[in-house]
N, C-alpha and C positions, 0 to 999 in steps of 0.2 A: 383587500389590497393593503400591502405593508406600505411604512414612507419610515424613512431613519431621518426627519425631523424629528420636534420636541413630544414623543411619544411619553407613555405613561413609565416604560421602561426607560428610559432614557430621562427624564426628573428622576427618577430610583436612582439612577448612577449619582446626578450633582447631590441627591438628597444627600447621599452617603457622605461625601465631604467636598465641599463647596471648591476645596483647593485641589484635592485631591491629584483631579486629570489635569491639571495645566502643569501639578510637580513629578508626574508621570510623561515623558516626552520621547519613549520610545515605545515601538507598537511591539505589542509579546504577540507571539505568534508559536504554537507547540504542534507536535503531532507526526506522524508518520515519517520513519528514516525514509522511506522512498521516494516522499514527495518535497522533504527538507531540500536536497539541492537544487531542487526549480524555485521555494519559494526564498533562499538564499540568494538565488541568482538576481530576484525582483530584488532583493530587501537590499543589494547593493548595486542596484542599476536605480534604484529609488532612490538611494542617498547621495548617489552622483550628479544626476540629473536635479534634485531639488537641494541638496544642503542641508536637507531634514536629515538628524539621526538613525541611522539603521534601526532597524529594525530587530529585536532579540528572537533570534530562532533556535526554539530546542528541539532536537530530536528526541521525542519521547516516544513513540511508536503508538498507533492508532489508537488501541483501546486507549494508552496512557491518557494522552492527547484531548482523549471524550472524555475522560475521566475530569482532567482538568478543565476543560472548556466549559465541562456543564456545573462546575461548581458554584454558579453564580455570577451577577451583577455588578459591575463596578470597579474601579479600578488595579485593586488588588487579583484578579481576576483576568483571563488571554483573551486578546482578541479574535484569535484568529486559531484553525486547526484544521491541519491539514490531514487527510485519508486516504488508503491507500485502498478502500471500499468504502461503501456506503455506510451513513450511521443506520444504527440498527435501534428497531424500537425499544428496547431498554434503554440506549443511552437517551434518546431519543426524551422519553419518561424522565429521565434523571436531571435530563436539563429542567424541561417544565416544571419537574417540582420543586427545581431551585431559583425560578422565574428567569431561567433562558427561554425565551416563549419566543421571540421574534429575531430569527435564523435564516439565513439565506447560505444556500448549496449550492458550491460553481463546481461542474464536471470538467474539468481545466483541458483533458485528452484524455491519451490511453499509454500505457506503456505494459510489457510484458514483462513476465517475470519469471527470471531464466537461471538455468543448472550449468557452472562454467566451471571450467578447469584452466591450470596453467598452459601457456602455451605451449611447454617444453614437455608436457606429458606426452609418452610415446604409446598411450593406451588411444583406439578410434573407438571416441566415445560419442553412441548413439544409442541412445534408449528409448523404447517404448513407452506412456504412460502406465501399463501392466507392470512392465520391470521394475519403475519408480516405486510404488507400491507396492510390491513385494520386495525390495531391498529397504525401505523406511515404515513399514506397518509397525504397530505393535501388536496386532497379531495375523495372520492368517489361515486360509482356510484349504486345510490338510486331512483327508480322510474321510471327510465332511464332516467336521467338526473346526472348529478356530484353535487355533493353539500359539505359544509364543511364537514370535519369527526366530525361526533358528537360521535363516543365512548371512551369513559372515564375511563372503568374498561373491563377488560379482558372480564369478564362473556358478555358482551352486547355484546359482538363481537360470542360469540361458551357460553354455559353455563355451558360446561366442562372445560371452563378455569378456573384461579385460579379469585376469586370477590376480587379482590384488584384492585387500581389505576394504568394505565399502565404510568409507569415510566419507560424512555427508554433513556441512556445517549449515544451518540456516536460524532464520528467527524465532525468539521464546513465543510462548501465545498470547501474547498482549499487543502482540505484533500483526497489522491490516494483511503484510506479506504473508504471514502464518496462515489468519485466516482464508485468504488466496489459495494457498497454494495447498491447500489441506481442499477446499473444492474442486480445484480444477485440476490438479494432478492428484490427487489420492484418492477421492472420489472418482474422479473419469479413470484410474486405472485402475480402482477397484471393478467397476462397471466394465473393465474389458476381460477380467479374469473370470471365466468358465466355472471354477472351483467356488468362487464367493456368491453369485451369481444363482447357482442350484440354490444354493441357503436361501441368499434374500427374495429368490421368488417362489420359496414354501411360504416367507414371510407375512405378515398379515396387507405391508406396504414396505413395498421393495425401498422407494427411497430412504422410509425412517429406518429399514436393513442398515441401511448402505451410512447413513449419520451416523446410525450409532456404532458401529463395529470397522469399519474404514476413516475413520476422524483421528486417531491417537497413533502419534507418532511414537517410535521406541525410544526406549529408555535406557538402552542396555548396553549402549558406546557406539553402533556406526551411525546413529543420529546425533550431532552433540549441537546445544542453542548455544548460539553464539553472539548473543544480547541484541541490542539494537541498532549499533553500530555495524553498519552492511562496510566500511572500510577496514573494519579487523579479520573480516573474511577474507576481502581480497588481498593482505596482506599474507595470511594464514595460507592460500591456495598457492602464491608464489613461492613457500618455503616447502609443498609436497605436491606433487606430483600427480598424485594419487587421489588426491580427494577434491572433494566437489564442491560449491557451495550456493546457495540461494540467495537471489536478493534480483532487485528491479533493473531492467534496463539500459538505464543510463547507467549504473554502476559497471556495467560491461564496458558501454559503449564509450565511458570516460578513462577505459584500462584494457581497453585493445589492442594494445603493445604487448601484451602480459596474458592477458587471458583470450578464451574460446570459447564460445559455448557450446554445449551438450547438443545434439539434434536430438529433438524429442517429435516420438510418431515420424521421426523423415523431415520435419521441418526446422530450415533455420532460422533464429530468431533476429528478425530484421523489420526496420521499419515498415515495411510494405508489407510483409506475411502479420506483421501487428494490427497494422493498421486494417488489412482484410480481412481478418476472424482467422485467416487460414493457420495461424501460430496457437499451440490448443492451450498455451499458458498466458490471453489478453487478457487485461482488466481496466476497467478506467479506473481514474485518479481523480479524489476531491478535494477542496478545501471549503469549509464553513465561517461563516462570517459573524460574529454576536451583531446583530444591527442595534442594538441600546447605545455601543461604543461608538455608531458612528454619528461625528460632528462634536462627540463629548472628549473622546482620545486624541492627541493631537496626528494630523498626518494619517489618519488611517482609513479615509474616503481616497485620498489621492493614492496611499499606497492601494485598496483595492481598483482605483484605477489601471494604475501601472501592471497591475498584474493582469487585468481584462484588456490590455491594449495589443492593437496587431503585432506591434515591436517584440510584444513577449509571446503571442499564443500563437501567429501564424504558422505556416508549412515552413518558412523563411525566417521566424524567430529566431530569439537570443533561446528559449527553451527549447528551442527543433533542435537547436544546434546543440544541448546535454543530451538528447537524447528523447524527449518529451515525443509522442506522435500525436501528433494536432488536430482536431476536430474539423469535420468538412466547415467549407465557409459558411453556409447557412446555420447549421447549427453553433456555430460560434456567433456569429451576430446575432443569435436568439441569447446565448449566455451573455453576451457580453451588457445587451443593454438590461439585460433582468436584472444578474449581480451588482454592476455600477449603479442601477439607479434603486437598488434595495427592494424593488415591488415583487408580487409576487407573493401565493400562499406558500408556506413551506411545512410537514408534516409526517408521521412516518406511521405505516402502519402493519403490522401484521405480513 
């Protein structure tokens, strides 16, 4: 059982300098573009309501995010990191052996992560997860062998698609959404294609088929990364027509004046097909907590309050209303009093 009282990690922070966290008075907080505007949303509904300083939030994108959260103890050091998946046991490793040892993981909800186009596109765009995958592979399987992806325009792929150039903007792989959408749509669309499918089940194990040779997105121009910033995309989507881009949820649903999203497999992506599994691109959303910093950083027990409270995570929240899809009530009053009161093992394995 954790407690974010005067823990052995938590003397480690004061030990480091005695002044340190009282001359530190804002809560750092890094980690995933997609979950940046919920915890933006808290970190100024927190400064409203209390008068305590906002809170610094960077969008750093997932891995960044672990990268930086697990570099250790202490002030110099974030308190907080939000995910757009689960950590994974390498980051996991990276913390422990930099004495992040005592961590708490809040599944905040769910949100989906969706392929939109401008509204004014005259192309009726609906795609398969198969088509996604063969328009974004970096390679595919022709003849029964893999080879480059050679399609270039939608129509070469289905000729019921739109004959325009597939222009596909989404995030580098340092990016939680990367990881995402590289499982659930290029995996699940590799897994629907016939051709990839013969291979990987000569293979010794279809799934490690399917990792190793459906994971690597092209390189070769109708993929382009378009950093970490999911609002340069949607800037980028307004000025063509034509092309597509990636990114969570709320980023739609805060620019649905403007854009649409793609139907993929038939379905639209909407809080309710989210919320029911029936949307085949859901994922939850986390953020991590260092517990050494709490009671040692100033503000940053009430800020994880505010961010577990009904006001923020209900069907009826200030986060339903970006876009967040909200966890049933039971399973929320199970997060909520775990993460507020710090208890709990936390751990990752294999």
């Amino acid at each position: 059982m954790k407690s974010f009282g005067i823990t052995a990690t938590a003397l480690s922070v004061i030990a480091l300098s005695a002044t340190a966290a009282a001359a530190r008075d804002q809560i750092r907080i890094v980690g995933s573009s997609t979950v940046f505007p919920y915890t933006q949303a808290v970190a100024e509904e927190f400064s409203n309501q209390t008068g305590a300083p906002a809170p610094i939030v960077e969008s750093t994108g997932t891995g960044g995010g672990m990268q930086i959260f697990c570099e250790g103890v202490g002030e110099n050091t974030a308190d907080i990191t939000g995910a757009s998946r689960a950590m994974t046991k390498s980051e996991y490793d990276l913390c422990v052996s930099n004495g992040v040892t005592d961590i708490t993981e809040a599944m905040i909800g769910y949100d989906g992560l969706v392929m939109a186009v401008a509204r004014n596109s005259e192309a009726d765009w609906n795609l398969t997860l198969e088509q996604v995958y063969l328009a974004l592979a970096a390679e595919i399987v022709q003849d029964g062998k893999l080879v480059p992806n050679p399609y270039m325009n939608w129509s070469e792929i289905d000729e019921s698609l739109p004959d325009v150039a597939i222009t596909v903007m989404g995030p580098p792989p340092t990016s939680g959404t990367r990881d995402a959408f590289v499982e659930l749509a290029m995996h699940a669309g590799c897994e629907e294609n016939a051709a990839a499918m013969e291979l990987a089940e000569a293979a010794e194990k279809k799934s490690d088929w399917v990792k190793e040779n459906c994971s690597r997105m092209r390189t070769d121009g109708p993929f382009i990364e378009a950093g970490e910033n999911d609002n340069l995309i949607v800037q980028r989507l307004n000025t063509d027509p034509n092309a597509l881009g990636i990114f969570g949820y709320s980023f739609l649903y805060e620019n649905m004046d403007t854009l649409i999203d793609v139907h993929l497999n038939g379905v639209d992506a909407e809080m309710e097909t989210i919320a029911s599994g029936e949307y085949p691109l859901s994922r939850p959303l986390f953020f991590y907590v260092k517990d050494a910093h709490r009671g040692v950083i100033p503000n940053l027990q009430e800020f994880v309050d505010e961010y577990m409270s009904e006001n923020a995570l209900s069907d009826t929240g200030y986060l339903s209303e970006r876009g967040l899809v909200a966890l049933p009530a039971d399973e929320r009053a199970e997060l909520q009093a775990r993460v507020t009161s710090g208890e709990g093992d936390f751990s990752v394995t294999e």
